[in-house]
C-alpha positions as CSV (number, residue, x, y, z in Angstrom):
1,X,14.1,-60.8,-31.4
2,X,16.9,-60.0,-33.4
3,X,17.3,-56.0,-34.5
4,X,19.7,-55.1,-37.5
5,X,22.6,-52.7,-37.2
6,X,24.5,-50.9,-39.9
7,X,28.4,-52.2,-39.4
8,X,31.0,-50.0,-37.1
9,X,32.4,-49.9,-33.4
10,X,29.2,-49.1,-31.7
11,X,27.2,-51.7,-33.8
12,X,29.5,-54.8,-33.1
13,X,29.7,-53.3,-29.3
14,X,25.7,-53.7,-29.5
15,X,25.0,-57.0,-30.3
16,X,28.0,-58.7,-28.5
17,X,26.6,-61.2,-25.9
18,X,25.1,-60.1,-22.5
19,X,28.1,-59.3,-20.5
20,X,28.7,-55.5,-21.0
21,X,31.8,-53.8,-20.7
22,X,32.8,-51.9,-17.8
23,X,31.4,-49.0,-18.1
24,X,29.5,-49.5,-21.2
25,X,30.3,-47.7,-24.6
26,X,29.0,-44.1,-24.7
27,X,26.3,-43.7,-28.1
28,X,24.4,-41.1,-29.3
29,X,20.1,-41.5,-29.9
30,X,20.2,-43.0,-33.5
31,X,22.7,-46.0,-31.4
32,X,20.1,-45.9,-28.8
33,X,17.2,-46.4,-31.7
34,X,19.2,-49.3,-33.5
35,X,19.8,-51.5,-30.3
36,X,15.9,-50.8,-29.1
37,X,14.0,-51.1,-32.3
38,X,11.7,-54.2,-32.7
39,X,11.8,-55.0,-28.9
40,X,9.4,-53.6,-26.4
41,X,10.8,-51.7,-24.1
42,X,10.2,-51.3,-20.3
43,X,11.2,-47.4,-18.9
44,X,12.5,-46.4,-15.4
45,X,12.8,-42.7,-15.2
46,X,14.2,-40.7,-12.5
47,X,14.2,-36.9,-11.5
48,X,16.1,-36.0,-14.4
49,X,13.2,-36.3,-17.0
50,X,11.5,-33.8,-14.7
51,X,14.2,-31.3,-14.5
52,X,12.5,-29.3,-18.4
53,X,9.3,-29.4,-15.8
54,X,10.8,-27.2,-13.5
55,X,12.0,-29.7,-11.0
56,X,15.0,-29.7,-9.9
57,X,17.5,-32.5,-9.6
58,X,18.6,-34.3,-6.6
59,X,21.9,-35.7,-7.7
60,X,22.6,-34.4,-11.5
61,X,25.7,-32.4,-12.4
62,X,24.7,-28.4,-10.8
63,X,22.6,-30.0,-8.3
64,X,23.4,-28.4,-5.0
65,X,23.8,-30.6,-2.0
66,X,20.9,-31.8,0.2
67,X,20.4,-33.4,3.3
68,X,17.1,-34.8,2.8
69,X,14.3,-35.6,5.7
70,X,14.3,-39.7,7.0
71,X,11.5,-41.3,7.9
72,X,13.4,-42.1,11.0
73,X,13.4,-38.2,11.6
74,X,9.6,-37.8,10.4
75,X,8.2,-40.5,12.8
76,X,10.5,-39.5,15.7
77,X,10.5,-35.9,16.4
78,X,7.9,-33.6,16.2
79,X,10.2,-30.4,15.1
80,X,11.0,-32.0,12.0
81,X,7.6,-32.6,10.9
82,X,6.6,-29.6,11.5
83,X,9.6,-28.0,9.5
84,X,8.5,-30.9,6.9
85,X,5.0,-29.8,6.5
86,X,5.7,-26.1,6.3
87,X,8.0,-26.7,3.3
88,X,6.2,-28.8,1.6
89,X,2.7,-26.6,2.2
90,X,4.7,-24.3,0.1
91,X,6.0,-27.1,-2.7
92,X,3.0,-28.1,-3.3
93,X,1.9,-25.0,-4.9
94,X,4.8,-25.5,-7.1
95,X,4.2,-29.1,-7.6
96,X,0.3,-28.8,-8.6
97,X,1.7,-25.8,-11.3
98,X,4.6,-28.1,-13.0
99,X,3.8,-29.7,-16.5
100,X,5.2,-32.5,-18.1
101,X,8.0,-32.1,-20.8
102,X,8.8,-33.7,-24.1
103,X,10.0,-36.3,-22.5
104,X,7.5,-37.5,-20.7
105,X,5.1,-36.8,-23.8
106,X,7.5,-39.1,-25.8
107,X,7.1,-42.3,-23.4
108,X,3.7,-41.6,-23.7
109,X,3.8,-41.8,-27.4
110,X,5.7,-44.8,-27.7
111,X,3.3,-46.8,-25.4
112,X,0.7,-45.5,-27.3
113,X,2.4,-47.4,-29.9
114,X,2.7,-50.6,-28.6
115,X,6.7,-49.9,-28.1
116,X,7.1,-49.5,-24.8
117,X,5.3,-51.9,-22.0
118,X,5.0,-49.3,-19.0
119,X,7.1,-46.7,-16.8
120,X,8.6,-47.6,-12.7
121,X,9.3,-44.0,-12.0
122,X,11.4,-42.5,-9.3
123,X,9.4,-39.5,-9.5
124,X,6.0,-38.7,-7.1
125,X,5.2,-36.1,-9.6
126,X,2.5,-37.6,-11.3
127,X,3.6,-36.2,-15.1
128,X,3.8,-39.1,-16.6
129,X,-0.1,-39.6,-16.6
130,X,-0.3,-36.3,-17.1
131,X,1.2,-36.5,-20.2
132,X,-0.9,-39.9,-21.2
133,X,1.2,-43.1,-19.5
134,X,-1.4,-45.5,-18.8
135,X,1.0,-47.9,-17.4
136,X,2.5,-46.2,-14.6
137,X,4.2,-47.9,-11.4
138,X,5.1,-45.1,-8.7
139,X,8.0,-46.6,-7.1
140,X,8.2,-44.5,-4.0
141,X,4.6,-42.8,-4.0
142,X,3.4,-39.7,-5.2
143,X,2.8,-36.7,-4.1
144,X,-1.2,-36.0,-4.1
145,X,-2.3,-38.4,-1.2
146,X,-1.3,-38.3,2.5
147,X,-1.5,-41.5,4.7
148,X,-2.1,-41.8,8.2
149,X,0.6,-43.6,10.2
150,X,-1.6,-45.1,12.9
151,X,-4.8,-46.1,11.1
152,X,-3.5,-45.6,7.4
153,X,-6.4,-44.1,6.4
154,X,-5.6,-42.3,3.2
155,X,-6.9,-38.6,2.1
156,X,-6.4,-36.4,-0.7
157,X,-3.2,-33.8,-0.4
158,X,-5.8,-31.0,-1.9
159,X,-7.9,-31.7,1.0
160,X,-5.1,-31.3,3.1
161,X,-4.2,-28.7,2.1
162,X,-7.4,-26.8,2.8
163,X,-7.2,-27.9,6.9
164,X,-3.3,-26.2,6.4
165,X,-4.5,-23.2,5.1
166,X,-7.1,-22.8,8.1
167,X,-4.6,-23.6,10.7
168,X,-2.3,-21.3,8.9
169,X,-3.8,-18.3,7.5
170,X,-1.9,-16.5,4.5
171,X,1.6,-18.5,5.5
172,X,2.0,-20.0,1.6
173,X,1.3,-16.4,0.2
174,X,4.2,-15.0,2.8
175,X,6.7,-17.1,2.0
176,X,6.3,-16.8,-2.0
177,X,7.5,-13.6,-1.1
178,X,11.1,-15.0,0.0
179,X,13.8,-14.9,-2.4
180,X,15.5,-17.7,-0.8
181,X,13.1,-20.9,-2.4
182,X,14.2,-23.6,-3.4
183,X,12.0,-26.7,-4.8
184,X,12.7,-30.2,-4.6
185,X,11.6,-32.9,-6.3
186,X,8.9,-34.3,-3.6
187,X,7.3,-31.2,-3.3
188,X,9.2,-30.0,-0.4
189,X,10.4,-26.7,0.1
190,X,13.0,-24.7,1.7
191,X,11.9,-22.6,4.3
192,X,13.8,-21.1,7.0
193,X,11.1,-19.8,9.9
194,X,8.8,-22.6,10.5
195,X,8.4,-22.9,14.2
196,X,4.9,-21.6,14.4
197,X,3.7,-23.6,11.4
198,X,0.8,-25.9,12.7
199,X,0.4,-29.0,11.5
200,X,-2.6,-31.0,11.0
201,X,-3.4,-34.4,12.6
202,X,-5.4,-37.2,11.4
203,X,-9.5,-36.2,11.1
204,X,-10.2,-39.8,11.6
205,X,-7.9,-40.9,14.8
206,X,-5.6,-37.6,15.8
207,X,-2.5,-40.0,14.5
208,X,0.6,-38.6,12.3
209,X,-0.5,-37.8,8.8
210,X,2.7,-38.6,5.9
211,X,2.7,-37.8,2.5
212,X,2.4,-41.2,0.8
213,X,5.9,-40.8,-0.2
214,X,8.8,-43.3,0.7
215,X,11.0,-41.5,2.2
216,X,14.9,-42.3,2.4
217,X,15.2,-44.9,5.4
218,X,12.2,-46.5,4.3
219,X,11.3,-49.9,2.4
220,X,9.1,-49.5,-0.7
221,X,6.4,-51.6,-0.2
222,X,7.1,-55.3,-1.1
223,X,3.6,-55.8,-3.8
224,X,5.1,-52.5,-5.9
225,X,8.5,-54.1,-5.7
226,X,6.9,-57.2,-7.4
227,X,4.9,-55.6,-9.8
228,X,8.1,-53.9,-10.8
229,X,10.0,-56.7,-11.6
230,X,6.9,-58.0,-13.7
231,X,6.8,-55.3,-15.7
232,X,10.6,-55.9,-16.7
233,X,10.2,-59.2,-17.5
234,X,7.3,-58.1,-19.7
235,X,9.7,-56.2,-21.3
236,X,12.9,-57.0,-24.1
237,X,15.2,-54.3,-23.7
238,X,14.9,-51.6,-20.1
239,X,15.7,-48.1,-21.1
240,X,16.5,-45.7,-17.9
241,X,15.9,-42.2,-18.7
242,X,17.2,-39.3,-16.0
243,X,18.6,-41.5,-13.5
244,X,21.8,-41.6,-11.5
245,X,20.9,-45.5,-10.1
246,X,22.2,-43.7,-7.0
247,X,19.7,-45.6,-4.6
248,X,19.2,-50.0,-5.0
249,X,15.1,-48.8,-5.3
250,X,15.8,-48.2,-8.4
251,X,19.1,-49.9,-9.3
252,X,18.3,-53.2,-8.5
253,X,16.0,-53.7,-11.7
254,X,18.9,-52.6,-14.1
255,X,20.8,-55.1,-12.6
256,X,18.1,-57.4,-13.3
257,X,17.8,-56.6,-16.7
258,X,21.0,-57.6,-17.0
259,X,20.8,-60.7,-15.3
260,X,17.9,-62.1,-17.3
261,X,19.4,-61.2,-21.2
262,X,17.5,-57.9,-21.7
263,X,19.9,-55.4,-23.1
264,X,19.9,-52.1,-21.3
265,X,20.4,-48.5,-22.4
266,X,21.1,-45.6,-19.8
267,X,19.9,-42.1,-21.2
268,X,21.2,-39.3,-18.4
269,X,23.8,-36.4,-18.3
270,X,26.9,-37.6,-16.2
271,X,27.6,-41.5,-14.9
272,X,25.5,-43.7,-13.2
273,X,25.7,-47.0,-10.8
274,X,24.3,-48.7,-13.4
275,X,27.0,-48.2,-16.3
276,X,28.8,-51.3,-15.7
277,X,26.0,-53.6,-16.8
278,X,24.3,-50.9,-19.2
279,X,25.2,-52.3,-23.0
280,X,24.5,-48.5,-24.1
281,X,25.0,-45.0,-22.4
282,X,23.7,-41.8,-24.0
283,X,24.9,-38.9,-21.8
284,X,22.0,-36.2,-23.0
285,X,18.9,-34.5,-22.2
286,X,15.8,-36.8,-22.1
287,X,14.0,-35.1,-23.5
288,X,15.5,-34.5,-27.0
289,X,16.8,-37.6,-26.4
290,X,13.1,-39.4,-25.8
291,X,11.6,-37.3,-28.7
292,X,14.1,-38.7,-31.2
293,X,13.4,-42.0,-29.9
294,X,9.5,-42.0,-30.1
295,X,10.3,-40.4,-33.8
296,X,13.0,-43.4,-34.8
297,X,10.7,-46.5,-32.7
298,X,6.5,-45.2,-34.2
């Protein structure tokens, strides 16, 4: 599908063939518009279309450092799943409250549209349906179910969280009272006393209950990586929106964007892995950024 750009720089930079310079040429929402319109597109957001939700950012520029839980810490020792649990008995309070954002209410627009295929989101948050995304791919989970380890039965995290309230009595309601809180984006916490928290085991066979999150140190399962790359190659053009392409999870499909001829456009504040192959980085907000392209593309 060819798409028709005015003359200049950024236009002959856009429609060059598909080897992208390294890193690709910075461009403002209008360049974003003129390289994306009459293709459909395929988004892959990460925690930075969240951040106007109230989320905060793992990796963008402010974010402070973390040392987030492994799944080979989860499964291994108990302390840490109880610490685990604690914190997120008080993120998800925060997480059930948070709303989604222009952004997110911009994809939905444009699929409404018939201009953008679907979203593979980083995110466990759950705003993109929120905000009206019928095609939706959770990459790494989300946050509103728990899975047993043993027998993988699944439950609700509001049921959950009704069996944590009973074993802990008024804990949440305590803590809200600590200055010191910090959310993160899978719903965790940070908590400093937690070694009388109890935790609650699986109704079904007393086995280890995890939120059906993928946690770092663990494979996202192979079916979701599959439909993933379907929904790419459904696509003409990928647009990632409030990603650093830090982790291959999400990485990987930029690259095969690349790979396959689909032009692909980077929207996040600071660089990414993926800049080298991008043909287009926008370093803004998402969500003025989104909102000017749902305006530019319906």
């Amino acid at each position: 599908m060819t798409t028709v750009l005015p003359a200049g720089p950024v236009a002959r930079a856009l429609t060059r063939p598909i080897a992208p310079s390294r890193p690709a040429p910075l461009g403002t929402a209008d360049d974003a518009a003129r390289l994306l319109r009459g293709r459909r597109i395929t988004l892959l957001t990460g925690a930075g279309i969240s951040t106007d939700s109230g989320i905060p950012d793992y990796r963008g520029p402010g974010a402070a450092p973390r040392n987030p839980l492994t799944y080979q810490q989860f499964v291994a020792d108990e302390r840490f799943r109880r610490h685990y649990w604690a914190r997120n008995h008080v993120g998800w309070r925060h997480m059930r409250r948070t709303r989604p954002n222009p952004g997110h209410e911009a994809i939905a627009t444009m699929e409404a549209a018939g201009a953008v295929v679907g979203v593979i989101t980083q995110n466990v948050d759950l705003l993109h349906q929120a905000a009206g995304s019928r095609a939706v791919i959770d990459l790494h989970g989300r946050y509103d179910r728990v899975i047993c380890l043993t027998c993988r039965a699944a439950v609700s995290r509001a049921d959950l969280d009704l069996r944590l309230e009973a074993l802990n009595p008024g804990f949440a309601s305590r803590i809200r009272s600590v200055a010191d809180i910090e959310i993160a984006p899978d719903a965790d916490a940070v908590v400093e006393t937690t070694e009388h928290f109890r935790v609650a085991p699986c109704e079904r066979c007393g086995g280890i209950l995890k939120p059906d999150i993928v946690y770092f140190g663990e494979n996202v399962p192979k079916a979701r990586v599959e439909q993933a790359y379907a929904m790419v190659d459904d696509g003409d053009a990928l647009l990632v929106a409030g990603s650093s392409l830090a982790v291959m999870s999400g990485l990987r499909f930029v690259r095969h964007a690349a790979k396959s001829g689909r032009p692909v456009v980077i929207v996040n504040r600071g660089v990414t892995r993926g800049d080298d192959v991008a043909h287009l980085r926008v370093d803004a907000g998402t969500s003025e950024t989104l909102s000017h392209l749902a305006a530019a593309l319906t």
